[in-house]
Every structure is written in C-alpha cells, then in structure tokens.
RODO-2510 file (C-alpha; in nm, 4 decimals, decimal comma):
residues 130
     n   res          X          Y          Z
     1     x    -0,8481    -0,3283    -2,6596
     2     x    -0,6403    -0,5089    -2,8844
     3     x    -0,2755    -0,5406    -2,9153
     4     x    -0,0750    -0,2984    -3,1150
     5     x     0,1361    -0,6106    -3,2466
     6     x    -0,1116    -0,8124    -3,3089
     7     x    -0,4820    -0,6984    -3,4209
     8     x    -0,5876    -1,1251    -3,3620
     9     x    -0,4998    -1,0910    -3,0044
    10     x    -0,6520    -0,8798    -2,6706
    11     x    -0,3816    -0,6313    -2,5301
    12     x    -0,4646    -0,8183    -2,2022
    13     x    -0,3582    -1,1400    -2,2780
    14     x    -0,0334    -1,0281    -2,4930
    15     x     0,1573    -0,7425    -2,4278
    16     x     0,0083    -0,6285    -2,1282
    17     x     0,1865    -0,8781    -1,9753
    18     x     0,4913    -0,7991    -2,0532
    19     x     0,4449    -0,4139    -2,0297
    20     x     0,3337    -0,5372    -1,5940
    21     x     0,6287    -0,7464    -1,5682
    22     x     0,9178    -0,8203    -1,7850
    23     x     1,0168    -1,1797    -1,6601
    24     x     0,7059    -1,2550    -1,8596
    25     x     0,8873    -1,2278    -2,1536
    26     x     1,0126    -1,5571    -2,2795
    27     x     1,1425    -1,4779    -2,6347
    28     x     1,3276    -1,2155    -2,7995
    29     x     1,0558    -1,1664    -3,0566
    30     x     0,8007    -1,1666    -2,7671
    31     x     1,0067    -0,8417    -2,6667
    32     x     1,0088    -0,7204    -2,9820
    33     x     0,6551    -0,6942    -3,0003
    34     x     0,6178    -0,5776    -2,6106
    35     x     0,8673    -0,2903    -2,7537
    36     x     0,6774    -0,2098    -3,0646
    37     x     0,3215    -0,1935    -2,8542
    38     x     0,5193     0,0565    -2,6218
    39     x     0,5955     0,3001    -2,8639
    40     x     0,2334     0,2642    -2,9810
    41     x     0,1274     0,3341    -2,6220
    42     x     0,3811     0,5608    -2,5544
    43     x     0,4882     0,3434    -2,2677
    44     x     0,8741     0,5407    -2,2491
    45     x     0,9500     0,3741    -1,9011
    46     x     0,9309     0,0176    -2,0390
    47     x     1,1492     0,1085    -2,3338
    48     x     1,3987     0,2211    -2,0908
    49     x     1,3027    -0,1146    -1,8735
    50     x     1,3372    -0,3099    -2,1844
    51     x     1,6530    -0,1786    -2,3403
    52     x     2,0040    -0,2977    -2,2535
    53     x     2,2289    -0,0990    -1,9859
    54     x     2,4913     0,0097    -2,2435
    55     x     2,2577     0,1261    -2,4903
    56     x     2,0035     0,2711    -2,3184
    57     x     1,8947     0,6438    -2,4644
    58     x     1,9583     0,8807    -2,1932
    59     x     1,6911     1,1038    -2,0306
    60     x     1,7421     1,3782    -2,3354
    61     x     1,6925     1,0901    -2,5793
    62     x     1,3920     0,9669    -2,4034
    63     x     1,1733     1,3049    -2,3662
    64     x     1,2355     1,3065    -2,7587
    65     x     1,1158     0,9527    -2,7903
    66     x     0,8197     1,0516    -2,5783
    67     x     0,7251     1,3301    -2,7770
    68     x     0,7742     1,1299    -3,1326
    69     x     0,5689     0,8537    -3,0339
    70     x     0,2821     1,0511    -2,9672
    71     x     0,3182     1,2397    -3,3127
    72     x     0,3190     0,9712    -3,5188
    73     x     0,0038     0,7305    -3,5245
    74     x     0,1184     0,3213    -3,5754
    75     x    -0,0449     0,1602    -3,8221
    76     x     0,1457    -0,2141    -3,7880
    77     x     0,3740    -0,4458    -3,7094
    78     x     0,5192    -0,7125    -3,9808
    79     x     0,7725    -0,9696    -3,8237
    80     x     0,9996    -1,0970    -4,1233
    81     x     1,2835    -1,3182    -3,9359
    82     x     1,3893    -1,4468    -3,6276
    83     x     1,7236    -1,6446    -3,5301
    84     x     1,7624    -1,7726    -3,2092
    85     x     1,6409    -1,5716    -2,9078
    86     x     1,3958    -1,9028    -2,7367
    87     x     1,3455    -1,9363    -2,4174
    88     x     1,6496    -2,0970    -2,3736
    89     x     1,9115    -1,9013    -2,5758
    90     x     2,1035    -1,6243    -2,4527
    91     x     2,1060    -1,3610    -2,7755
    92     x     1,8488    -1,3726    -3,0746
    93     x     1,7783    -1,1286    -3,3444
    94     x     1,4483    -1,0072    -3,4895
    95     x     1,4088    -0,8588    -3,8589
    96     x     1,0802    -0,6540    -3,9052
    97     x     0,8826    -0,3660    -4,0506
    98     x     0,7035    -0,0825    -3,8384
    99     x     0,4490     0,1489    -4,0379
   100     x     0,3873     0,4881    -3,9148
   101     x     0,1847     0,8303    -4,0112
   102     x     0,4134     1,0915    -4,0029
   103     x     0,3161     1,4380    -4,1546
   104     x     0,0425     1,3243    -4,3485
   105     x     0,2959     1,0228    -4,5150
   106     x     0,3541     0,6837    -4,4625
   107     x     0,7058     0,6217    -4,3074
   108     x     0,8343     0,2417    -4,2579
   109     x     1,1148     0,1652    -4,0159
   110     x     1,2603    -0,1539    -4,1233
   111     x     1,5044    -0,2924    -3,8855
   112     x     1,7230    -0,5739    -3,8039
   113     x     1,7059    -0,5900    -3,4079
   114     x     1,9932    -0,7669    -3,1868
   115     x     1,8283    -0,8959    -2,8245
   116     x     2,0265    -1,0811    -2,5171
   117     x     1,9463    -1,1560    -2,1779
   118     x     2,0986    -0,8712    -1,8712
   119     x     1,9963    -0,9417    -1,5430
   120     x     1,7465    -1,2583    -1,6567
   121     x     1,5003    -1,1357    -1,9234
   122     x     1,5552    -1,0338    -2,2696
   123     x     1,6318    -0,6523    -2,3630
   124     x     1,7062    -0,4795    -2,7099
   125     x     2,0724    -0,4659    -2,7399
   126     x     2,0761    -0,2336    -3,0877
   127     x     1,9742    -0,2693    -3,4454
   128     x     2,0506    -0,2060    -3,7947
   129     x     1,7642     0,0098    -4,0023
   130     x     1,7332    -0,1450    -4,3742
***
C-alpha cells in the first residue's frame, strides 16, 4: 500500500511507523504527515496519541472526527513550509494543504500547524486554517 502522504513511498516504510510507535517520529513535519495519513486511515486513536494534552478533542469531538474521516475520501497532501521542529528543537510549525471529496466537491483545508515535544515525541499543539 502506499502512503497517504506520500504516493513515492510504501505505507510500511513511512507512516506505519509512526502510526506503531510514536518515538519514531523525529520531526514535526514527520508528524504532520503521520497525522494527515491517520485521518486518511481513519486511525482516531493516534490522533488522540498524537495531539497535545491541552488540546486534545474530547471523546464527543472524536466520534465526530471518526465519522468525518470516513465521509470524505483524501485525495493529497502538499507540504508548503516548515520552521524549526528537527530532531533537536523543541516546537516547529508546519504550513500545508489537505484535499478532500466532500459531497461530490473538492474541499482544501489549508493550515498553519504549531507542533512541540510533551512527554518526548512531537504532538500537534493547534493551528491556524488559511
């Protein structure tokens, strides 16, 4: 199978990875991507895995992220920008573009993402849609 963030690359060797075990996440864009192939997979428990402790969507928020991400069908991912967020930083942002079916239209979620570290390994703090 390939990976939902990247068509050039095997879900195996990318994401998959992540998705097993989060300390295999070395980058905030790397989580970015893990986070994008989740919603394409519908993977809700790494979302919540992945996502900081003060921002986390609470178990309401999270049956209606379940049931979006299986009505909508992702077409791709587009990574714009990234500042910071290397192995060896401690925050890093992430600007991209997510494409989506929706109803029969094409929907784009452009967004401006904010990562840190909590408890050793990156997580989505919040971001800011375009």
């Amino acid at each position: 199978m390939q990976c939902p963030c990247n068509p050039d690359k095997k879900y195996i060797n990318c994401c998959k990875k992540a998705h097993d075990n989060i300390l295999n996440v070395t980058t905030s864009e790397n989580l970015m991507r893990s986070r994008y192939s989740a919603f394409v997979l519908a993977n809700i428990e790494y979302l919540q895995k992945s996502h900081h402790s003060k921002t986390r969507p609470s178990k309401r928020e999270k049956k209606e992220t379940l049931q979006w991400t299986k009505a909508v069908e992702w077409l791709k991912l587009e990574v714009l920008n990234t500042s910071e967020g290397t192995i060896n930083d401690t925050k890093g942002t992430v600007e991209f573009k997510a494409f989506f079916m929706e109803n029969g239209s094409m929907n784009v979620i452009h967004e401006n993402s904010r990562f840190c570290k909590e408890n050793e390994h990156w997580v989505y703090l919040d971001g800011k849609h375009s």
